[in-house]
TIVO-541733 format. One record per residue: z, y, x negated of N, C-alpha, C, O in turn. Coordinates in steps of 0.2 Angstrom, whole numbers, plus 5000, padded with zeros to 4 digits. Layout:
BEGIN
ZYXZYXZYXZYX ...
! end
This chain:
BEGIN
527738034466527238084465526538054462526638004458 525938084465525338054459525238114456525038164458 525238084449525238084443524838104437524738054434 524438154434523838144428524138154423524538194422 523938104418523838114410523538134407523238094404 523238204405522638204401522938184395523438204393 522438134390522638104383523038044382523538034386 522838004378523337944379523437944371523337894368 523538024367523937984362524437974360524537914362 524938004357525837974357526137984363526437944367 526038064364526538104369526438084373526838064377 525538094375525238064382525337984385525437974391 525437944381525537874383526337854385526537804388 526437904380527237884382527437924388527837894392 527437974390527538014395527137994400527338004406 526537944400526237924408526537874409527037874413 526537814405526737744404527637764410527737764416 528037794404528637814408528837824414529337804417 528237874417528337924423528237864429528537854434 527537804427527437764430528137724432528237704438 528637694426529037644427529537694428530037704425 529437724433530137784436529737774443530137804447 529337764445528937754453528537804454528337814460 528137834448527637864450527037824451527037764450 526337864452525637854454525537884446525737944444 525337854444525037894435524237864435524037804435 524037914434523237914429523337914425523637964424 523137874419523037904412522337934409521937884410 522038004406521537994405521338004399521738044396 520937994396520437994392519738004389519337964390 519438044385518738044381518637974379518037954380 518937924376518837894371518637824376518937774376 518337834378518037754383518237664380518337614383 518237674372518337604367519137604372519237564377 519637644368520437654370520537644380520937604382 520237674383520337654388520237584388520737544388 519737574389519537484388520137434386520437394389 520237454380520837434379521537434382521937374381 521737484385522237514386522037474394522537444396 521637464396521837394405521837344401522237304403 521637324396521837244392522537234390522637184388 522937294390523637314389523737314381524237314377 523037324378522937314371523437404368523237454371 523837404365524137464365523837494358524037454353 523537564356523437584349523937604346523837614340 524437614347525237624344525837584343526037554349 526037574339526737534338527237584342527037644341 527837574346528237604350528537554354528337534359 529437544348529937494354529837504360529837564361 529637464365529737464371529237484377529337484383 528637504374528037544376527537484379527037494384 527737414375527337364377527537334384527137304387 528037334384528237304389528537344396528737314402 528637414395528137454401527637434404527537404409 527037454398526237444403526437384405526437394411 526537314403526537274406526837254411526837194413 527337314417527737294420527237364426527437364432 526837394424526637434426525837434428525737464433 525337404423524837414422524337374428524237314429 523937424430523537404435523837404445523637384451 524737434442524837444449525037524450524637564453 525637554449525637614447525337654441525337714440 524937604437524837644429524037614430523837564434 523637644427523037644427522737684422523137724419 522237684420521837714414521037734416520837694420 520737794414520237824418519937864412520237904408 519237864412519037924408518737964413518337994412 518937954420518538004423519138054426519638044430 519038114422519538174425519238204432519638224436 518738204431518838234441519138184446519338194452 519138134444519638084452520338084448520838064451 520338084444521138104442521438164445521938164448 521038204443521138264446521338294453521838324456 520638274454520838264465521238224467521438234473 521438184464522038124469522738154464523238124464 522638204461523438224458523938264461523638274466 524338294461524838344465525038384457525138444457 525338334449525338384444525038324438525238264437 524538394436524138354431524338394422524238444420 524638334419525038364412524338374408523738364409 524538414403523838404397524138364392524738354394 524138344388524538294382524238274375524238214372 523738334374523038304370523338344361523638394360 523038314358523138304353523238404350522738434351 523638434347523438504346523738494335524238474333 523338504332523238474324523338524321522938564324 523638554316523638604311522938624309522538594306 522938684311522038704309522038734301522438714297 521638794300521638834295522238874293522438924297 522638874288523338934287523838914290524438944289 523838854294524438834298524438864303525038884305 523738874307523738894315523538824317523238774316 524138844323523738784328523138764333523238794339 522738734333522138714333522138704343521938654346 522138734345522238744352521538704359521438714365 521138674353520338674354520338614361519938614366 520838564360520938494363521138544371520738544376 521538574370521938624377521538654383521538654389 521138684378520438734382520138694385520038694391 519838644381519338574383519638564387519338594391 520338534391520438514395520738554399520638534405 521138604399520938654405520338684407520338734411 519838664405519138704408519038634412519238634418 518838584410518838504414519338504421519038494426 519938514419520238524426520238584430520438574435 519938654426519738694433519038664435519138674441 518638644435517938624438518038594443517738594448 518638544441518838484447519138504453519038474458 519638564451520038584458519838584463519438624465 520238554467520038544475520738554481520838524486 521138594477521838614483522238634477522038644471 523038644479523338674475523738604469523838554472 523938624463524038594458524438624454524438684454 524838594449525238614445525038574441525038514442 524738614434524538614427525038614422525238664420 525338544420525938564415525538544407525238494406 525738594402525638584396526338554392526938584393 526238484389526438424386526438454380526938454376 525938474379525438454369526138534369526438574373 526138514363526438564357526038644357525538634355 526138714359525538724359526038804357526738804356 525538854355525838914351526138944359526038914364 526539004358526839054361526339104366526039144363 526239094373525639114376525139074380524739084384 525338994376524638954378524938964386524438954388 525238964391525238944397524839004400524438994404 524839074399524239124401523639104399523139124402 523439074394522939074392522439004394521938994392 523038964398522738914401522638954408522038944411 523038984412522939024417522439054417522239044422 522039094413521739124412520939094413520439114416 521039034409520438984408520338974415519838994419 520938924418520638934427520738954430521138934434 520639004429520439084434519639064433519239034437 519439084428518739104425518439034425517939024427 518638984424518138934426518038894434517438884436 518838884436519038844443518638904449518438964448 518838854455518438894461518738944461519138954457 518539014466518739084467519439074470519339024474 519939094470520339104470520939044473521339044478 520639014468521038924466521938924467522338964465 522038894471522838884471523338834467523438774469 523538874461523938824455524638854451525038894454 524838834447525238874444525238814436525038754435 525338864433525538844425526238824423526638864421 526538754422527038754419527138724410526738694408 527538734407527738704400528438664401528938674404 528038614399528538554398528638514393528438454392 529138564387528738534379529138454378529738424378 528738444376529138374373529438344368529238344362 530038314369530638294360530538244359531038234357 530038194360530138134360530038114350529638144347 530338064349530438054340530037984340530137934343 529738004337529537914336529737864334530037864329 529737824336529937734334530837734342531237694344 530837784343531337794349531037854355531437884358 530237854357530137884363530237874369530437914373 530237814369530337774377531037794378531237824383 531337774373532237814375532337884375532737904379 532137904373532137994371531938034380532138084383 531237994382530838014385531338014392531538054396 531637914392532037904399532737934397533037944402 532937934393533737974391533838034387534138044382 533238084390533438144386534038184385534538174389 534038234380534738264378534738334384535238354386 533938354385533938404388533138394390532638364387 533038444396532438434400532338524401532638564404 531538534396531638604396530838594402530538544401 530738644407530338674411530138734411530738764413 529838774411529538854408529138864415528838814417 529138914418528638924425528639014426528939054423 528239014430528239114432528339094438527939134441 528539044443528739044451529238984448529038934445 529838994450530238964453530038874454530038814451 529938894461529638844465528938774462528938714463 528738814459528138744452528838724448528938664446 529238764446529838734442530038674443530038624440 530238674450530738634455530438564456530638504456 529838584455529238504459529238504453529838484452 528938504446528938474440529738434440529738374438 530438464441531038434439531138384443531638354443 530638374448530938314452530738264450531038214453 530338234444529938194442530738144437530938094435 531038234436531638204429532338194434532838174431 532338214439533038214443533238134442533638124438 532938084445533038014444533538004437534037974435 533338034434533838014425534438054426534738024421 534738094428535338124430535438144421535938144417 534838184419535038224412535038304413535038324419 535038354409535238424410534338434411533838394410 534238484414533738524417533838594416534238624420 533438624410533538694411532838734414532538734409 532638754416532138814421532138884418532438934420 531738884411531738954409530838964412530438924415 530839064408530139074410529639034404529938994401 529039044404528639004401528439014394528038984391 528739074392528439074385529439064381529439044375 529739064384530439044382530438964380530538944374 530238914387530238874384529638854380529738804377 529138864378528638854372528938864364528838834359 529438934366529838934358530338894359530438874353 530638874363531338814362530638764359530738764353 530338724361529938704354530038684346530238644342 529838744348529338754339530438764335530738734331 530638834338531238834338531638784333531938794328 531538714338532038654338531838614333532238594329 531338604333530838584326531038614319531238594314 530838674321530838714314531538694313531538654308 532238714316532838694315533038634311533338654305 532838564313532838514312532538514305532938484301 532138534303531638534299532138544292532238514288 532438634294532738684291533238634285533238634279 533838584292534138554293534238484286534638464282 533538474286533338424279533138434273533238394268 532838524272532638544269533238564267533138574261 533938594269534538594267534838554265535338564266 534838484263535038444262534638414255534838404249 534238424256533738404250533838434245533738404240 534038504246534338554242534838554237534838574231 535538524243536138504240535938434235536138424229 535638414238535538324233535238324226535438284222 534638394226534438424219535138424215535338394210 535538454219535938514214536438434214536438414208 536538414216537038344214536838304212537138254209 536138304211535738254202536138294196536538274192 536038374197536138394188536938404189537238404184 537238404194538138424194538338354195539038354195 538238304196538538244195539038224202539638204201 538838244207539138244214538538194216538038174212 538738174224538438124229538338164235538738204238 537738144235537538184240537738144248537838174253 537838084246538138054252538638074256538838074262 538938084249539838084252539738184255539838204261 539438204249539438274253539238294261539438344264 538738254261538338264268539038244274539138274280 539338174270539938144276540438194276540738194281 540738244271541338274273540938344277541238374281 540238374276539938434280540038384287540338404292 539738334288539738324296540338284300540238254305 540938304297541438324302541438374305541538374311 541338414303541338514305540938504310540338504308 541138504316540838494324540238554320539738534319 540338614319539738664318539238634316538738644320 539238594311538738564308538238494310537638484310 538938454311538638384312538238344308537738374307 538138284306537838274302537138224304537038174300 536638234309536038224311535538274306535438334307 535238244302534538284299534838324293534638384291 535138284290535438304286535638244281536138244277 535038194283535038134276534638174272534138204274 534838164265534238204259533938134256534138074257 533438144254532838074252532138124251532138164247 531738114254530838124251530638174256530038204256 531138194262530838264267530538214273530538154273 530338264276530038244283529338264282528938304278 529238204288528438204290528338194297528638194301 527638174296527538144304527038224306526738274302 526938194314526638234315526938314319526538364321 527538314321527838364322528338414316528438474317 528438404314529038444310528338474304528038524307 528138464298527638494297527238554299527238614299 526938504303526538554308526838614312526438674311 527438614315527738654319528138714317528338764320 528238694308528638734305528038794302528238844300 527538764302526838794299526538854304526338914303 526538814310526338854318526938904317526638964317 527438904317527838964320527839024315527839084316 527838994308527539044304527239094303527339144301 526339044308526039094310525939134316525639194316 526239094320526639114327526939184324526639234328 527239204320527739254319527439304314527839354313 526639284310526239344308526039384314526039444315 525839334316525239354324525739434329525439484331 526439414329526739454331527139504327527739534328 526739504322527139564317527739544313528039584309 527939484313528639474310528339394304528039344304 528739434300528439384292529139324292529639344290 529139274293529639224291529839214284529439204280 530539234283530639214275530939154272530839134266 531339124279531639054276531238994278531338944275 530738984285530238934285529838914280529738854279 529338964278528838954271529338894267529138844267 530038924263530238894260530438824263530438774259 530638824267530638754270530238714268530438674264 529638714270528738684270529038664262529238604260 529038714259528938704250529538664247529438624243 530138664250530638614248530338534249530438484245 530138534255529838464257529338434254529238374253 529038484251528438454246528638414239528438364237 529038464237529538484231529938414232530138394226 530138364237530338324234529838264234529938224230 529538274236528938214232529038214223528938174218 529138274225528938284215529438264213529438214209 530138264215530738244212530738174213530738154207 530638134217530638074217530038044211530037994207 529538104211529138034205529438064200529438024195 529738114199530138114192530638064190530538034184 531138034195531137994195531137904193531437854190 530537914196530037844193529837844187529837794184 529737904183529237914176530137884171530237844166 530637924176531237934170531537874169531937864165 531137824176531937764176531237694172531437644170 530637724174530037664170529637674163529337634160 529637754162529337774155528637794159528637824164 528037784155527337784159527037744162526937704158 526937744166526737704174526037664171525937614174 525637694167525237654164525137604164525337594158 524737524168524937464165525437444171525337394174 526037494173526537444175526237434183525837454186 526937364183526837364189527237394196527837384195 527237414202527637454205527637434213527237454218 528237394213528237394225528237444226528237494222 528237454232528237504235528537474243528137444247 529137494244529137474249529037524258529237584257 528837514263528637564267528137634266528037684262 527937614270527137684269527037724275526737764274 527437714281527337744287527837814286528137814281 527737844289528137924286528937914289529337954289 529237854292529937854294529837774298529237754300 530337734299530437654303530237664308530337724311 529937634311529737604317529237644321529137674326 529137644316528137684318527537654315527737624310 527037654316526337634312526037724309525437734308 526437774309526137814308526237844302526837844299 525637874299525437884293525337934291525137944285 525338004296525138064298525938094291526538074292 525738134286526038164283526638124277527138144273 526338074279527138014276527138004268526737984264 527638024266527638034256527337974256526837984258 527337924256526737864253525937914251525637914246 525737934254525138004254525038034248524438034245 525938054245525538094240525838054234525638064228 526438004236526737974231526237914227526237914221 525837874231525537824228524737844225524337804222 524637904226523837924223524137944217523837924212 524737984216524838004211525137954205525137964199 525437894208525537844202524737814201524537814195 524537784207523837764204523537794198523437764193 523337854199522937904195523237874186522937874181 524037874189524037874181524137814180524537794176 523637764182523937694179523837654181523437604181 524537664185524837614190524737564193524237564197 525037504193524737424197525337454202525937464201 524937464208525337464216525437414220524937394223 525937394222526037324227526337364233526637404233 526037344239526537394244526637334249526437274247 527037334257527237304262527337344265527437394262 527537354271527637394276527537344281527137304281 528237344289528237294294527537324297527037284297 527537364299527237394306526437434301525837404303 526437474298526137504296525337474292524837494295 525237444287524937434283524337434286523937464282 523937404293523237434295523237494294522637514291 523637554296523637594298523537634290523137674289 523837614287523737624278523037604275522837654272 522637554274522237544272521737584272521437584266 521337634277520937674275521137724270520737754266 521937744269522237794265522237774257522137814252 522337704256522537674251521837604248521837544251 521437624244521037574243521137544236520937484236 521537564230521837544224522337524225522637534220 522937484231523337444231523137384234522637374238 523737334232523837274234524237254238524837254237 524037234246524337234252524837144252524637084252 525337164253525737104252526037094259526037134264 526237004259526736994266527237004267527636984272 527437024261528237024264528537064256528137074251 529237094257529337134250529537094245529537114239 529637014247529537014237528836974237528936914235 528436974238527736994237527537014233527236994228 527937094236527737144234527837164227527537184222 528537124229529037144221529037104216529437094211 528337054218528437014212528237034203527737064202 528437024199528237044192528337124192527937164188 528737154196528737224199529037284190529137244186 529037334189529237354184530037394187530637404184 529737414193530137434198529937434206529337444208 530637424210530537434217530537494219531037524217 529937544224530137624226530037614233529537604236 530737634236531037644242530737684247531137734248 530137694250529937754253530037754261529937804264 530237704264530337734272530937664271530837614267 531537674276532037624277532137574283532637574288 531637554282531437494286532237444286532437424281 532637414292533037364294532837314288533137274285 532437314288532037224283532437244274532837204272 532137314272532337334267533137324265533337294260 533437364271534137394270534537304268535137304265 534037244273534537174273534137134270533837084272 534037154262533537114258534037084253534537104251 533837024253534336964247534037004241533537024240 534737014237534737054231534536994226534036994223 534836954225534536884223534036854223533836844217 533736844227533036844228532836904223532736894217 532836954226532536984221532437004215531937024212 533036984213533436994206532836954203532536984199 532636894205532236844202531436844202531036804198 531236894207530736904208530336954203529836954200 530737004204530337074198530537044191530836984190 530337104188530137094180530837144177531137144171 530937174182531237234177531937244183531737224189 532337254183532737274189533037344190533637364190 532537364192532337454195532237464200531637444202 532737494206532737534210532637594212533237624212 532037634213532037694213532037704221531537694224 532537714225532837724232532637804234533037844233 532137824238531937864240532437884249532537944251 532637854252533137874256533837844255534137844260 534037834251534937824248535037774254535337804258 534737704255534837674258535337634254535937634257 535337614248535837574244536537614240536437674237 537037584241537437614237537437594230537137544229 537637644226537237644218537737594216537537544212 538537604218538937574213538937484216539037434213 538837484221538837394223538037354219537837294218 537537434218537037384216536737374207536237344205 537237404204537537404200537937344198538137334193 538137324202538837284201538137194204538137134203 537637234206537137164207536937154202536737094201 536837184198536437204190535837244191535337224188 535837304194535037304197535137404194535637434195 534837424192534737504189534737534196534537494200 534937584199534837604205534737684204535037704199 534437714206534037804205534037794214533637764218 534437844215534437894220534337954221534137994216 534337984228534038074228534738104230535038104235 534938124222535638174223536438134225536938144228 536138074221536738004220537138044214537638004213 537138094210537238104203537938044200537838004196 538438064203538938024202539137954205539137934211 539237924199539337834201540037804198540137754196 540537854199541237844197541537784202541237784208 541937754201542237714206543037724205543437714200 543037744210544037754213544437704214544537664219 544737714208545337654207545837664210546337624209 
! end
């Protein structure tokens, strides 16, 4: 099939890149004229396993990059939108990128077309792209509107994208359904065909879910700091219970990033707008927040006042194997130790360009005992492969104090104890050993 991408940021780059090394014709397109440029030098603006080595298996024969959407447009059969949609005012979602570019692609219309929305977008947005081309596109334009929300997780989209769990399609004919699923039949994964505001709530829905999922957890791990349980262990006997399972349900510092946030915030208002007030999402959002603060309780409890001290920091990206930065407790954890004091050492594999504009009162190190040199404590904020296979020895000899504040219960308390090293987790309470 030929192909459009409007946007080449996460969603959109990983969704053209893809559909390319599946044997499509893909345009990718774009505002940002620098990013294009870059984007034919196969220069990539995002860290994504496996993303690099797509373009390069792609670029300049099925894959191409373009800021110009009118010959994207005319030479496509379905053109995605995939552009950026940001939490605006109250937790409405910002729909402004969508408009822009459904007006751009009705002006261009030149025969019939199928419009899919990519981007995350509220309940409605496919009439409301409808709508636009109508009132912009020629008199009585031949198109249809589909929704084809996307699950893709970062630091694993390339696999999520080519091995999804499920493949949702939303349409008002049938037939625009069928030609979007042919794009996913090659992957032999499920394909469901609801109408079009169904799937835009399976979305926000599956997010919010997820979200819920962590924010229950995080709950349980409070209450196993003061009752002297693990939260580990509890989480592992809850996720036998097929009901349950235990995905999203590690407890640590909450989620971030740019969908879970965001999504859980949109549906909220999603569900003023239609008369119904959500009671258990709000508190979601506020549990999430709420552990930031518990982890720097933590730090204050296991170093005294941060004052003077010195303090690693390892990981700044909001989760492994991302350079992204968008909501990541480094955000709110490391302003708030600075403020009071603090000498901050950070490292991060992937991340740290992408941290510098956020952070100007730390010191950027090569590697974590760097980081951790003369440290007063190490604080664990995303669980980097690097972290989890760090010489404790080494270590040991590196810092000043031997203080683990483990913000994802990456380490077992009782074997790092037994390394000589103080260990503070989220909802470790108990550190008994069974004889």
């Amino acid at each position: 099939m030929k192909i459009a991408v409007v946007g080449t940021g996460y969603v959109g780059l990983v969704t053209g890149c893809c559909f390319a090394d599946l044997g499509n014709e893909v345009t990718c397109v774009d505002v940002n004229h620098k990013k294009v440029e870059e984007l034919r030098k196969g220069v990539i603006p995002i860290y994504e396993p496996g993303l690099e080595e797509i373009i390069k298996r792609n670029r300049n024969q099925r894959l191409t990059f373009t800021t110009d959407l009118k010959k994207a447009v005319e030479t496509s059969e379905l053109i995605f939108i995939a552009v950026n949609t940001p939490q605006g005012k109250n937790g409405d979602v910002d729909i402004t990128n969508v408009k822009a570019v459904a007006k751009g692609i009705a002006r261009h219309l030149n025969g019939y077309k199928i419009i899919i929305n990519k981007s995350t977008v509220p309940i409605g947005m496919g009439d409301i792209v409808t709508q636009i081309i109508q009132k912009h596109g020629p008199k009585n334009a031949s198109f249809d509107v589909v929704s084809n929300p996307e699950f893709l997780r970062e630091g694993s989209a390339v696999t999520d994208l080519l091995k999804p769990e499920r493949v949702v399609i939303g349409a008002s004919r049938l037939s625009a359904a069928k030609k979007v699923s042919e794009i996913y039949e090659p992957l032999h994964r499920p394909i469901l065909i609801t109408d079009l505001k169904s799937a835009e709530m399976i979305k926000y829905a599956s997010n919010a879910f997820l979200a819920m999922k962590i924010s229950f957890a995080n709950e349980i791990a409070n209450l196993c700091d003061k009752a002297g349980a693990d939260i580990v262990q509890v989480v592992k006997g809850m996720s036998y219970d097929t009901r349950i399972g235990g995905q999203f349900l590690n407890a640590g510092l909450g989620f971030g990033g740019s969908c879970f946030p965001k999504d859980v915030a949109g549906l909220v208002q999603i569900g003023k707008k239609n008369g119904y007030k959500f009671r258990l999402l709000p508190e979601v959002l506020e549990i999430n927040q709420d552990q930031r603060k518990e982890f720097l309780k933590k730090v204050y409890r296991a170093v005294g006042s941060v004052k003077g001290k010195t303090l690693a920091v390892w990981g700044l990206a909001f989760k492994p194997n991302t350079d992204d930065m968008r909501e990541a407790p480094s955000l709110t954890i490391i302003p708030a130790l600075t403020a009071k004091g603090a000498k901050v050492r950070v490292y991060d594999p992937v991340a740290m360009p992408a941290a510098k504009p956020y952070f100007k009162k730390v010191t950027y190190c090569k590697d974590p005992y760097e980081a951790a040199k003369g440290a007063d404590a190490v604080l664990l904020l995303t669980e980097w492969n690097e972290f989890v296979q760090v010489d404790f020895q080494k270590l040991k000899k590196t810092v000043r104090r031997p203080i683990v504040v483990d913000g994802r219960n990456v380490y077992d308390p009782v074997h790092m104890a037994e390394l000589g090293f103080v260990h503070h987790g989220m909802g470790r309470g108990s550190k008994t050993v069974l004889l």
